[in-house]
RODOSE-234574 format. One line per field, with one value per atom (N, C-alpha, C, CB): x, z, y; atom name; residue in three letters. Coordinates in steps of 0.05 Angstrom, whole numbers, m for minus. Glycine has a CB too. Layout:
BEGIN
east: c(X;...)
up: c(Z;...)
north: c(Y;...)
atom: c(CA;...)
type: c(ALA;...)
This chain:
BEGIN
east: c(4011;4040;4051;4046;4080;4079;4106;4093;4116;4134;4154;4128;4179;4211;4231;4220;4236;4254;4279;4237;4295;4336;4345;4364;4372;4390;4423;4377;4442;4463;4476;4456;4477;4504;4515;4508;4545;4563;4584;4579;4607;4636;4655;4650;4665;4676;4712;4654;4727;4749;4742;4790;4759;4750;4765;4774;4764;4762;4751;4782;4733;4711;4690;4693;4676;4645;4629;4637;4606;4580;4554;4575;4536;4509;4489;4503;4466;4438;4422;4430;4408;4377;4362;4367;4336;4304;4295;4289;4269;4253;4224;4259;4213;4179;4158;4167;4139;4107;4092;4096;4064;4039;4033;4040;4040;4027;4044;4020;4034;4050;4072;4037;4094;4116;4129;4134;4115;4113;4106;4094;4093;4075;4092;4069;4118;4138;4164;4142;4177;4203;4217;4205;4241;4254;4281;4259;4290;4319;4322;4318;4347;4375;4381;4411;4373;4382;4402;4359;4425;4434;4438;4448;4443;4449;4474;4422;4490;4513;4507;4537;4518;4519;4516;4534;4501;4506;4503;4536;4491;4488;4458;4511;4452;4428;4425;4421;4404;4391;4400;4350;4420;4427;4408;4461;4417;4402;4436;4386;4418;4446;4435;4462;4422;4408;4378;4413;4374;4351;4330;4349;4317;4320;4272;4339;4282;4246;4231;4244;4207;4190;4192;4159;4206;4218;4253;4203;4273;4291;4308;4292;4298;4303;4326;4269;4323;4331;4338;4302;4365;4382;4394;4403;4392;4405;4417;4394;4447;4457;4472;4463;4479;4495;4517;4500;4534;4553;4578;4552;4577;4588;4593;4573;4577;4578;4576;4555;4563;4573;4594;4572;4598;4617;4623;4642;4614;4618;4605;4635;4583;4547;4529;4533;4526;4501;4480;4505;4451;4419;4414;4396;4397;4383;4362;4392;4347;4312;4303;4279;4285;4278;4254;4289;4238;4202;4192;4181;4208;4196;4197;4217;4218;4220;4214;4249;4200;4198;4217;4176;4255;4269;4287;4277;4297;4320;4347;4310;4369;4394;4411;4408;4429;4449;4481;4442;4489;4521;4529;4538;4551;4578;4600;4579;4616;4638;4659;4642;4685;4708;4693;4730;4688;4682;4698;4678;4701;4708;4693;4707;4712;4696;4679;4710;4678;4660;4636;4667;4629;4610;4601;4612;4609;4600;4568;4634;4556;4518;4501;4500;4472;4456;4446;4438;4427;4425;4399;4441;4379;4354;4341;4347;4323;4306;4282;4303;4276;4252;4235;4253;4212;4191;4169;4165;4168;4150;4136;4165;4110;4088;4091;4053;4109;4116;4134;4133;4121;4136;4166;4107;4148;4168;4188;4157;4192;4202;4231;4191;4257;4280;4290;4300;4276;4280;4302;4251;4311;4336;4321;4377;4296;4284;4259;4267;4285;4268;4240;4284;4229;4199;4189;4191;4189;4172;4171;4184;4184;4187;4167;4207;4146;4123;4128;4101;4147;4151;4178;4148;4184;4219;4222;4244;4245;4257;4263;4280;4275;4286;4314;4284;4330;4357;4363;4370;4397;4413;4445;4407;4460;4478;4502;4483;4518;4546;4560;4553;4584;4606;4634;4606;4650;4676;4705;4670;4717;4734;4759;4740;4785;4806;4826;4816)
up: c(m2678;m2682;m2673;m2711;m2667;m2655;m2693;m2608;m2692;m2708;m2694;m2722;m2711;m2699;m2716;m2698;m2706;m2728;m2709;m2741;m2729;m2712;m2730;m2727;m2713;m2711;m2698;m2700;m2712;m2697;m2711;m2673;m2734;m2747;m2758;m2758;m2765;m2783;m2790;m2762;m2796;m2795;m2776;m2822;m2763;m2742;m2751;m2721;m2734;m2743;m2715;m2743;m2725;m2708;m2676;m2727;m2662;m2639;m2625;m2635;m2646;m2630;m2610;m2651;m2620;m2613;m2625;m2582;m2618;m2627;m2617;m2643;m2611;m2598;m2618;m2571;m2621;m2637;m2619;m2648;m2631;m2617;m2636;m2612;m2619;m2635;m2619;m2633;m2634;m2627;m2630;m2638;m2613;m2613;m2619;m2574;m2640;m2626;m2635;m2635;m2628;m2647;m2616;m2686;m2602;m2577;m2560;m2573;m2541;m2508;m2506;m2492;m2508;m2512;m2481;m2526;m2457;m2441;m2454;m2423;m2462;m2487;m2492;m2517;m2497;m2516;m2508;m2542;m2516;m2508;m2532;m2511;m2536;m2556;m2558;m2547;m2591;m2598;m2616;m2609;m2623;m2645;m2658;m2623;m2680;m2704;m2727;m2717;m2737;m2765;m2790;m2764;m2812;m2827;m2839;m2850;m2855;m2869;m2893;m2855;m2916;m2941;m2954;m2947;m2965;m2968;m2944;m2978;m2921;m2905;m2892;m2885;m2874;m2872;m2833;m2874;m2836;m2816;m2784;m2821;m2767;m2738;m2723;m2727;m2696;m2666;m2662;m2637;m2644;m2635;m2602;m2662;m2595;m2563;m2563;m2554;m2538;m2531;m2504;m2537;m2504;m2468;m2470;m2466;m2450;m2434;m2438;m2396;m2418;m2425;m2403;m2434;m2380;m2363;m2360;m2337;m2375;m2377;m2362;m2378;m2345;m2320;m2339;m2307;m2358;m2357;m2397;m2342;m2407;m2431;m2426;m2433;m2459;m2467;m2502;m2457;m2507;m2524;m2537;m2522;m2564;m2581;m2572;m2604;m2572;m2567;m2574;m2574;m2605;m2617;m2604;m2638;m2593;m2576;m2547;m2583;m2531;m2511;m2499;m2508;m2477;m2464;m2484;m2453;m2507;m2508;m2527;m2506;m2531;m2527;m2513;m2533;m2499;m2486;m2493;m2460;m2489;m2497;m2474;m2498;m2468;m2455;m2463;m2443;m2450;m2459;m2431;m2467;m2448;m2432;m2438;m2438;m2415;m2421;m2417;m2396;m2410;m2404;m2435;m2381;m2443;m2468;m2493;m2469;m2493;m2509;m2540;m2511;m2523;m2543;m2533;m2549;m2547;m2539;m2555;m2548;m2536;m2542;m2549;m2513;m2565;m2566;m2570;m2586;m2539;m2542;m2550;m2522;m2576;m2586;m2580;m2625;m2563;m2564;m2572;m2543;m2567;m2586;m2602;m2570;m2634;m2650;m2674;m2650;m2688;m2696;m2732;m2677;m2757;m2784;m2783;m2811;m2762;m2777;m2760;m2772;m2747;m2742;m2757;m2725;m2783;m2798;m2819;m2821;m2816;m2820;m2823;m2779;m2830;m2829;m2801;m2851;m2779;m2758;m2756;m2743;m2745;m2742;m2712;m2758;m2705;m2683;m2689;m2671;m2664;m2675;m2643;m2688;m2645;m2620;m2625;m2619;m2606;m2595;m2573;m2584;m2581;m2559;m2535;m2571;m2545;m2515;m2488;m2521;m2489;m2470;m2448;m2446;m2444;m2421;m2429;m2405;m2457;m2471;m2462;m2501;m2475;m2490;m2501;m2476;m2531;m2551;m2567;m2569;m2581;m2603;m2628;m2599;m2631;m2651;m2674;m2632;m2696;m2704;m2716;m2724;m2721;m2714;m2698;m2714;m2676;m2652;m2656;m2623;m2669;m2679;m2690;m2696;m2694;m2706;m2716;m2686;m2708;m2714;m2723;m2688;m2747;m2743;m2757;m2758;m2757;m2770;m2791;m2759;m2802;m2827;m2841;m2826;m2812;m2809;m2809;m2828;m2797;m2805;m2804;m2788;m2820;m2826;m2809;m2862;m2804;m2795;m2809;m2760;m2809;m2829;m2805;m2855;m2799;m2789;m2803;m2779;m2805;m2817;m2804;m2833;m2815;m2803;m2802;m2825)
north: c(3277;3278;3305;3273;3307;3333;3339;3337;3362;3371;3375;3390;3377;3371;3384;3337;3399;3418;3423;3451;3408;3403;3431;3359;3437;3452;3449;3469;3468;3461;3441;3453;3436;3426;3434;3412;3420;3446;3422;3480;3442;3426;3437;3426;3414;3413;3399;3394;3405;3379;3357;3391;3342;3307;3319;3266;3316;3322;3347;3320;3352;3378;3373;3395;3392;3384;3403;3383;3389;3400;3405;3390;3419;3412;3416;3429;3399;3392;3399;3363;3417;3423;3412;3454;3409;3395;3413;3358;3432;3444;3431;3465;3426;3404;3425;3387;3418;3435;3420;3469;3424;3420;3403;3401;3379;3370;3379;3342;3368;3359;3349;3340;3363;3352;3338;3376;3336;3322;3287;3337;3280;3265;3243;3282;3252;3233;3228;3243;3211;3196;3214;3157;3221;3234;3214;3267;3220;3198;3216;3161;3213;3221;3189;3236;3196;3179;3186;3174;3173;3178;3168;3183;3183;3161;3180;3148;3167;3172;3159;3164;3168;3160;3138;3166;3126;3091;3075;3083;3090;3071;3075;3072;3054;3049;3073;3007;3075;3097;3083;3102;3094;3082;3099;3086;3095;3103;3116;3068;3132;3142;3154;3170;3158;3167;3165;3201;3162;3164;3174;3146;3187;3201;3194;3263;3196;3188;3211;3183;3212;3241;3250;3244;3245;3261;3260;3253;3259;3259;3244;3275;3229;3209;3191;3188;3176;3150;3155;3124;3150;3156;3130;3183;3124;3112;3112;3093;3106;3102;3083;3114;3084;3068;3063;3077;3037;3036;3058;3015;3060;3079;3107;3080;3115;3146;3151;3164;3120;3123;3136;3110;3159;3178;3195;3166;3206;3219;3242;3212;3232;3238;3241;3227;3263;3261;3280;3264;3265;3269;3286;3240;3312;3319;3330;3330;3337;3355;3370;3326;3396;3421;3414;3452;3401;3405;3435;3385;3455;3484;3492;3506;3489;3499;3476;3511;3456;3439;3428;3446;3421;3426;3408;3454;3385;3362;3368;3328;3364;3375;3343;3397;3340;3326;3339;3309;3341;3346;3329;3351;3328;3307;3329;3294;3307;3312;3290;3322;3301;3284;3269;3264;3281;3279;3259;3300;3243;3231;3231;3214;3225;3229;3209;3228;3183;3162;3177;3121;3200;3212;3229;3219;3229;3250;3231;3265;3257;3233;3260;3207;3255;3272;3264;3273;3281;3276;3280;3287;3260;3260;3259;3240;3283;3280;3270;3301;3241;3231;3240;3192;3236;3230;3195;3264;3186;3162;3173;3135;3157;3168;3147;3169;3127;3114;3128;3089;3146;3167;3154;3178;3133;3116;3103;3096;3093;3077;3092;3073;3078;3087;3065;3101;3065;3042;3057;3032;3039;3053;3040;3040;3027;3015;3041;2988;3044;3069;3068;3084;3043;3037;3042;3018;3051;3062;3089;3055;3106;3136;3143;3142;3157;3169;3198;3168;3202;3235;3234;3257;3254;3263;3287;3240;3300;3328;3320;3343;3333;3340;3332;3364;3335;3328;3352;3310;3351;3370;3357;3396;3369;3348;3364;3341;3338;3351;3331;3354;3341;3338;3338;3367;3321;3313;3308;3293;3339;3325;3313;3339;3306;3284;3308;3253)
atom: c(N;CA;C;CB;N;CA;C;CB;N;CA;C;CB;N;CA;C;CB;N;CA;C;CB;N;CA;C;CB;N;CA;C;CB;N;CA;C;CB;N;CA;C;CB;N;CA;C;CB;N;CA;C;CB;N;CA;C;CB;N;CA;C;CB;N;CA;C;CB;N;CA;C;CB;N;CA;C;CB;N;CA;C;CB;N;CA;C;CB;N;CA;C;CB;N;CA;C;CB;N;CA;C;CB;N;CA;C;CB;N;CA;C;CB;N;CA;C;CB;N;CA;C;CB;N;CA;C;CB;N;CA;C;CB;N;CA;C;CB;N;CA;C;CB;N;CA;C;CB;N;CA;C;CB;N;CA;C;CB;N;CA;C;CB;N;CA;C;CB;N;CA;C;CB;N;CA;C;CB;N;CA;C;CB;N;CA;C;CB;N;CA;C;CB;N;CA;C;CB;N;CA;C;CB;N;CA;C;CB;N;CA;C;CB;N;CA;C;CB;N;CA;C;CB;N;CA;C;CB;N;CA;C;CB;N;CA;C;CB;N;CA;C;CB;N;CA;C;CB;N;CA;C;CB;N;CA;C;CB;N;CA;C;CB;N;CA;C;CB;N;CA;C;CB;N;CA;C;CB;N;CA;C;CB;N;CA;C;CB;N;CA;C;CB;N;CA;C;CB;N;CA;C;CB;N;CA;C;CB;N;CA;C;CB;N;CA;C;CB;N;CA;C;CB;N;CA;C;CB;N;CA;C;CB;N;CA;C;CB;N;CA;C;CB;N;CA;C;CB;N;CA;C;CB;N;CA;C;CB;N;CA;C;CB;N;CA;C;CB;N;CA;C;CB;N;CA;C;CB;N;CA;C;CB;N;CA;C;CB;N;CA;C;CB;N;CA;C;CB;N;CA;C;CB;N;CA;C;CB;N;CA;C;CB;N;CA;C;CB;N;CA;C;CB;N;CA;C;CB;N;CA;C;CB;N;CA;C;CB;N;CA;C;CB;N;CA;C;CB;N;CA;C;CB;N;CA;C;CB;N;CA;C;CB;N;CA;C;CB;N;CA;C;CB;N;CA;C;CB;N;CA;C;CB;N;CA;C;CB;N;CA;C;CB;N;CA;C;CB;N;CA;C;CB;N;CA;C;CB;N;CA;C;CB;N;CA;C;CB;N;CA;C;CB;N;CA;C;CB;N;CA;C;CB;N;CA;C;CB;N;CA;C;CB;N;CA;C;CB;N;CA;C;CB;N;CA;C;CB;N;CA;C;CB;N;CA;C;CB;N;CA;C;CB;N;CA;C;CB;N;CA;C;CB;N;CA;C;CB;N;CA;C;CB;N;CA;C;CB;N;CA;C;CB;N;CA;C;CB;N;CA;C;CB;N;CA;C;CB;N;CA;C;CB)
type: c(UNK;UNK;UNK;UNK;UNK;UNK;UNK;UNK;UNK;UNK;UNK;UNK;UNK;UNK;UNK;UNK;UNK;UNK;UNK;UNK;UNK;UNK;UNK;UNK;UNK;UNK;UNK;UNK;UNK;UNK;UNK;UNK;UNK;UNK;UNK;UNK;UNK;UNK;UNK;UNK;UNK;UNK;UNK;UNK;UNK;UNK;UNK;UNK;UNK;UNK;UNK;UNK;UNK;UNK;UNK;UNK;UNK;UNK;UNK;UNK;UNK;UNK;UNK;UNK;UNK;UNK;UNK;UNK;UNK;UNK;UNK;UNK;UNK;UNK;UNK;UNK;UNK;UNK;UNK;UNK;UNK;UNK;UNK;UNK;UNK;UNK;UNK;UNK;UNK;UNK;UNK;UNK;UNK;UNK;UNK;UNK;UNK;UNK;UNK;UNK;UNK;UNK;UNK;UNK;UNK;UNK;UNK;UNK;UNK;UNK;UNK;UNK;UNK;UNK;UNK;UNK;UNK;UNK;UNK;UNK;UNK;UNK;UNK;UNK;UNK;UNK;UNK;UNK;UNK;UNK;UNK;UNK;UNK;UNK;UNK;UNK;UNK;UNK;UNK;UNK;UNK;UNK;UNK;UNK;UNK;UNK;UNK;UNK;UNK;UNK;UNK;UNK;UNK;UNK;UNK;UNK;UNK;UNK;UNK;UNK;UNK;UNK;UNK;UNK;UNK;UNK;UNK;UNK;UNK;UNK;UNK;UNK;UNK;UNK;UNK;UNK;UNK;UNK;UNK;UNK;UNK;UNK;UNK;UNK;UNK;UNK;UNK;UNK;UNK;UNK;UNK;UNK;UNK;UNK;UNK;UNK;UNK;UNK;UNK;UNK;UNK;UNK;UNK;UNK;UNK;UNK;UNK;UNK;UNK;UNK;UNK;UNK;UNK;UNK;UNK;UNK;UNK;UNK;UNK;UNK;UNK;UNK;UNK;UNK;UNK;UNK;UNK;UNK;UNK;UNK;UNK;UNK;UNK;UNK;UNK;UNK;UNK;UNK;UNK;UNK;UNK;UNK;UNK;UNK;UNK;UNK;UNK;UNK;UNK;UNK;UNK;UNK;UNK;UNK;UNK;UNK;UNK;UNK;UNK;UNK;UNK;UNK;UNK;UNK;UNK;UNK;UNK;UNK;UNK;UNK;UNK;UNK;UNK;UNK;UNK;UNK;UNK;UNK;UNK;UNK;UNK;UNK;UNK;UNK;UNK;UNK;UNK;UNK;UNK;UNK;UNK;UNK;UNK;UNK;UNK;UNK;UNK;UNK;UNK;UNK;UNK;UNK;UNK;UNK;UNK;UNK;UNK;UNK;UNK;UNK;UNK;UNK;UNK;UNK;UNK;UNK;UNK;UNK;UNK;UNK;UNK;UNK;UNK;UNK;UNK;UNK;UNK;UNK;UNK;UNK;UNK;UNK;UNK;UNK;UNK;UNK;UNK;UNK;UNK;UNK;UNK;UNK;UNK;UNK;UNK;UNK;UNK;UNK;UNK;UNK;UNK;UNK;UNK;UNK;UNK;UNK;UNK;UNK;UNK;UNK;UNK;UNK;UNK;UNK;UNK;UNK;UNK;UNK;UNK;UNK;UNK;UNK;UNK;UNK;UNK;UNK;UNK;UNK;UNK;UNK;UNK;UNK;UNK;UNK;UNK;UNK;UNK;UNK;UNK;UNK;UNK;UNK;UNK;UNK;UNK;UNK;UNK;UNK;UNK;UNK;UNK;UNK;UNK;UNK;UNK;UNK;UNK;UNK;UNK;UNK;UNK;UNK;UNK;UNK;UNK;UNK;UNK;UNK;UNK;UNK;UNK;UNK;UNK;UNK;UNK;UNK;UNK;UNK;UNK;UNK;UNK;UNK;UNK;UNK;UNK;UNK;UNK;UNK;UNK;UNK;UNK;UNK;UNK;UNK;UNK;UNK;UNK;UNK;UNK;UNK;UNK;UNK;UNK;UNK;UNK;UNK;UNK;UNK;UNK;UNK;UNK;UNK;UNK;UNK;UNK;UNK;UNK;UNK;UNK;UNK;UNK;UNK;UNK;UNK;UNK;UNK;UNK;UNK;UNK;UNK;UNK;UNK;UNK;UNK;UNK;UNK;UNK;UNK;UNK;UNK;UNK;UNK;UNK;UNK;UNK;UNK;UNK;UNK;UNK;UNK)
């Protein structure tokens, strides 16, 4: 398994933005497919991005499409999620996971073997 320790949330007002880092160690962070997951209060755990193990090929939730985007630094072994125009129904704890299906970009958080801790952001109106 590798470890995943997110960063980079806060409070924002609804038309900001924000950027999430995940910092990887312990394997080959070449190794793995990386995703952004959330959950919000009373609700059950979403997908929210997902990027390959060479950064080639993202995909996302309807919900954040345009105006979310996933990237990753294999030099520096660390996946970024820019949000922008931010919205409160985006306000959630925010989870970086890894899959050893490197190739994959599932939004199915059963394929996840690894995750952080969260870090929460907060949107207000």
């Amino acid at each position: 398994q590798v470890q995943l320790v997110e960063s980079g949330g806060g409070l924002v007002q609804a038309g900001g933005s924000l950027r999430l880092s995940c910092a990887a160690s312990g394997r080959t962070f070449r190794g793995y497919a990386m995703g952004w997951f959330r959950q919000a209060p009373g609700k059950a755990r979403e997908f929210v991005a997902t990027i390959n193990w060479s950064g080639g090929t993202t995909y996302y939730a309807d919900s954040v499409k345009g105006r979310f985007t996933i990237s990753r630094d294999n030099a520096k072994n660390t996946v970024a999620l820019l949000m922008n125009s931010l919205k409160p129904e985006d306000t959630a704890t925010y989870y970086c996971a890894a899959t050893g299906k490197r190739w994959a970009v599932t939004s199915e958080a059963a394929d996840y073997d690894s995750w952080g801790q969260g870090t929460q952001v907060t949107v207000s109106s």
